[in-house]
C-alpha positions in Angstrom: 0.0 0.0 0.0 1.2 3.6 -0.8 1.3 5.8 2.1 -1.5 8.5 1.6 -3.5 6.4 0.0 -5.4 4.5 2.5 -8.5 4.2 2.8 -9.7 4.7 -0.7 -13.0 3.5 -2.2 -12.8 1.5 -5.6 -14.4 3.2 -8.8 -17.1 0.4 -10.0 -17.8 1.0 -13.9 -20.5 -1.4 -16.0 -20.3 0.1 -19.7 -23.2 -1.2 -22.1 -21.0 -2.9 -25.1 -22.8 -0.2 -27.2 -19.5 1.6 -26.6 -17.8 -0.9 -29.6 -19.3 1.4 -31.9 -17.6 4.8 -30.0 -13.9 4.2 -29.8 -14.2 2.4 -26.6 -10.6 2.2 -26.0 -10.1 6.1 -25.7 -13.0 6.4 -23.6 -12.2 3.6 -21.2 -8.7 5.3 -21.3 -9.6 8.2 -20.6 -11.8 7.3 -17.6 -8.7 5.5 -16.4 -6.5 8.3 -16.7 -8.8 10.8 -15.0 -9.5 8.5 -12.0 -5.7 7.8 -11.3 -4.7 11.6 -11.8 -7.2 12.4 -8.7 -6.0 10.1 -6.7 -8.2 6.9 -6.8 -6.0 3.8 -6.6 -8.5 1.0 -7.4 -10.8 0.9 -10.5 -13.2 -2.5 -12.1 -14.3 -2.1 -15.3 -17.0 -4.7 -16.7 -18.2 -4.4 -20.5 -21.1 -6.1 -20.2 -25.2 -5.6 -22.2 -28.2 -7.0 -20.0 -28.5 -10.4 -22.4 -25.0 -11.0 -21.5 -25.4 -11.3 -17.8 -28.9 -12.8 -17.8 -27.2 -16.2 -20.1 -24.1 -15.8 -17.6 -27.1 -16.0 -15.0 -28.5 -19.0 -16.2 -25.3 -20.6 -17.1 -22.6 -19.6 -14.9 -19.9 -22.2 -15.6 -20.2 -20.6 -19.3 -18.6 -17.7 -18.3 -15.3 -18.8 -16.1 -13.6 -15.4 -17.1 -16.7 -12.9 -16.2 -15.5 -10.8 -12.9 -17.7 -8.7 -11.1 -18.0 -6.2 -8.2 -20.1 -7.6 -5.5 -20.3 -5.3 -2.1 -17.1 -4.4 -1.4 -15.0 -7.2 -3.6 -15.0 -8.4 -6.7 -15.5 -12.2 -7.4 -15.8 -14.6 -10.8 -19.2 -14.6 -11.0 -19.4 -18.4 -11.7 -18.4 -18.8 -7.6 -20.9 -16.5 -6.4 -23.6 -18.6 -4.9 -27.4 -17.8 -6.5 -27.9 -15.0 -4.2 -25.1 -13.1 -4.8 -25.5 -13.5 -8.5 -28.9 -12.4 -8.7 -28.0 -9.3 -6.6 -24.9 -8.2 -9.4 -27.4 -9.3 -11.8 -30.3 -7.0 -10.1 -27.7 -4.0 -10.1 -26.5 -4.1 -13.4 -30.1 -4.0 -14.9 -31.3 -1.3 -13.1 -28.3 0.6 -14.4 -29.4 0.0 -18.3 -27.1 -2.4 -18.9 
């Protein structure tokens, strides 16, 4: 841990993959760039649309790879017992994923 930099909170982003058609890489980038120049130290970024995480919902073990910010860590979503799925799954929906 750096000193001065304790207790932080991380920066949880869920982008829609609408952004493949907006030069997602600049964007996501950017975002990056910005957050680390003011001093956050953590950041999660999930690229992920709402038929995505329902089929990752139904079938978990299809999706080994898919990490995602639960309360206060972030977990591979196939581990995540049904509870906890459904409640990432809840979040990300009512954000317009």
């Amino acid at each position: 841990m750096q000193p001065g930099y304790g207790n932080t909170a991380p920066l949880q982003l869920e982008f829609d993959p609408f952004l493949e058609d907006n030069n997602p890489q600049e964007l996501v980038k950017a975002i990056i760039l910005t957050h680390f120049s003011l001093g956050g130290t953590l950041i999660n970024v999930n690229i992920v649309n709402k038929e995505q995480i329902l089929e990752a919902n139904r079938h978990p073990e299809l999706y080994p790879d898919l990490v995602v910010r639960v309360t206060g860590f972030t977990a591979y979503f196939c581990m995540l017992t049904p509870e906890f799925r459904q409640l990432v799954v809840d979040r990300i929906l009512k954000q317009g994923a």
